[in-house]
C-alpha positions in Angstrom: -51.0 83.4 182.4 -51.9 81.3 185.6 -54.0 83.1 187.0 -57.5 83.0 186.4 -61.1 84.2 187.3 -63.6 81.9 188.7 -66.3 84.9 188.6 -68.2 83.6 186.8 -68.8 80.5 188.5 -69.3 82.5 191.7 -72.1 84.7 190.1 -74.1 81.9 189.2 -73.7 80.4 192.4 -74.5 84.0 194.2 -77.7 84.6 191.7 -76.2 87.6 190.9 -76.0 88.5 186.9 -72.9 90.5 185.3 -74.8 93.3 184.3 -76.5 93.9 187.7 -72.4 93.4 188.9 -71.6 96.3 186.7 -74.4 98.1 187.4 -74.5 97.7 191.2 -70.4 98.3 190.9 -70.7 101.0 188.8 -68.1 99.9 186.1 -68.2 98.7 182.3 -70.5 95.9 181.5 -67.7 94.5 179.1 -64.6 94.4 182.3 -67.4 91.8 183.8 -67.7 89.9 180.9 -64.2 90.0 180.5 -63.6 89.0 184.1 -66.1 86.0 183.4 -64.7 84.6 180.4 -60.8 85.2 181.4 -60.3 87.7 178.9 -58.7 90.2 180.6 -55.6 91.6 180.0 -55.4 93.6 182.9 -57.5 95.1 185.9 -56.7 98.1 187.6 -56.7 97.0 191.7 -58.9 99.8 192.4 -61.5 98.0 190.3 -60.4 94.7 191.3 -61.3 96.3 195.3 -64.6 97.2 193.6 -65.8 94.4 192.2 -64.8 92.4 195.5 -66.7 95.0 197.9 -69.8 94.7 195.6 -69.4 91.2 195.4 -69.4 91.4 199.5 -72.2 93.6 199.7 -74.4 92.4 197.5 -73.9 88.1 198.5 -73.9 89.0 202.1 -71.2 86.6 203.0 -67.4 87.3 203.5 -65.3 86.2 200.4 -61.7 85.9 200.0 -58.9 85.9 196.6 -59.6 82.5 196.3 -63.6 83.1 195.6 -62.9 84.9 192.6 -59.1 84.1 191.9 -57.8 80.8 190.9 -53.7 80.3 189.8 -52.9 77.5 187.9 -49.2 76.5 187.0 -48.3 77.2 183.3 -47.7 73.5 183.1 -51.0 72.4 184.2 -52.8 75.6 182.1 -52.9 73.3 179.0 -54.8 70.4 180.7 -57.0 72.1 182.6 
């Protein structure tokens, strides 16, 4: 799939850890992990909109899709 996280990236920019993400967002450790490292299969939106409020809350600054979201054309997948 295109579409991939860049959480990960933004956590470490942030100085937030995953587990304090889960924690603080009150969802499984492992759906942050697998968020990190593009493992997911799926998320649930309602999680999704939790993770991005927590996110909000707990950086302080606005972020947007594109903080945390990245697509990238099948085509382009396999070089990047």
């Amino acid at each position: 799939m295109g579409i991939t996280f860049k959480l990960d990236e933004l956590l470490q920019e942030i100085g937030i850890t995953k587990n304090a993400l889960a924690r603080e967002a009150k969802i499984r450790p492992n759906t942050i992990y697998e968020m990190c490292n593009n493992t997911s299969k799926r998320i649930e939106f309602k999680t999704f909109n939790t993770v991005m409020e927590t996110l909000i809350r707990l950086s302080g600054r606005p972020l947007t899709l594109n903080d945390v979201l990245e697509y990238i054309p099948e085509d382009e997948l396999e070089n990047h």
